[in-house]
N, C-alpha and C positions, 0 to 999 in steps of 0.2 A: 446490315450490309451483307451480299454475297460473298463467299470465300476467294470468288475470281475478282469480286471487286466491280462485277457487270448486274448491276441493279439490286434493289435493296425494295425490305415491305416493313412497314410498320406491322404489330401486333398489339390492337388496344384488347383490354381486358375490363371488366364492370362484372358485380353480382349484384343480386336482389335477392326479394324474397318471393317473387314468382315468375314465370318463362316469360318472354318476349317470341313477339313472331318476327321481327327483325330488330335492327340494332338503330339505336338515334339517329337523325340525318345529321346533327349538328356534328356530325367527325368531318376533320378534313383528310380526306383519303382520297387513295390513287389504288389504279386497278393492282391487285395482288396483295395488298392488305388484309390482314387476317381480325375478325372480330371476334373474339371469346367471351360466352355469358355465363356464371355459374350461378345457380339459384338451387335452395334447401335438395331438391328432388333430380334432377337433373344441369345438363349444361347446353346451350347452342353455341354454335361454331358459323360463321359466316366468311366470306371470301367479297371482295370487293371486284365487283365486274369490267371490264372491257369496256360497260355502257351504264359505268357508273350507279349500279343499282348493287344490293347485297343478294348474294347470293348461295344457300346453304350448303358450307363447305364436306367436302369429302376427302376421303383418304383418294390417296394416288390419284385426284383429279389436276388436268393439264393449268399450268399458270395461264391467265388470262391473256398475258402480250408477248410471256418467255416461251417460247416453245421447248427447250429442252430442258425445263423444273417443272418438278411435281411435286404439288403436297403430302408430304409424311408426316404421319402424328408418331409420335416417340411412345408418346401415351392420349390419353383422352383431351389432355387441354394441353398440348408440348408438341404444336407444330414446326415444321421445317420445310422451306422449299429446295428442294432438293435436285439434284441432276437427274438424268433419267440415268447415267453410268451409274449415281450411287443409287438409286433407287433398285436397278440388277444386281449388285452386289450386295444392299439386303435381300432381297427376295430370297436371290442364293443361300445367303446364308439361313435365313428362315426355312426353308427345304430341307435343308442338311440340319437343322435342329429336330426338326418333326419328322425325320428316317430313324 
């Protein structure tokens, strides 16, 4: 659930022992759901779409029905849909690390 309390995403997680090009259809998911695969060599990341297809998730890309959350990964598999306030206020501070 959101910190405002204005919509919420599931995040399913699965590993193997090789890459998928998308994630199962058997999930029942709603647009803004995050899919995470970790397998020996790598991981995929998926985002559930607006027109209900999977689609490969990105850093800072826009939520599919929220307009003001964006996805931030914390790390590689430690996402978070975020504000775009809090997403300036990392940035910020990421700049002012790397000066």
């Amino acid at each position: 659930k959101f910190r405002n309390g204005l919509g919420e995403a599931n995040v399913f997680r699965s590993s193997g022992d090789i890459s998928i090009e998308y994630p199962p259809s058997d999930y029942s998911s709603k647009p803004g759901d995050i899919f995470l695969y970790e397998y020996p060599s790598g991981f995929g990341r998926w985002i559930r779409s607006d027109k209900r297809t999977w689609v490969v998730a990105e850093h800072r890309m826009a939520h599919p029905t929220l307009s003001n959350r964006v996805l931030w990964f914390h790390s590689p598999l430690d996402p978070s849909w975020i504000t775009r306030h809090t997403q300036s206020n990392y940035e910020k501070n990421l700049r002012q690390l790397a000066a």
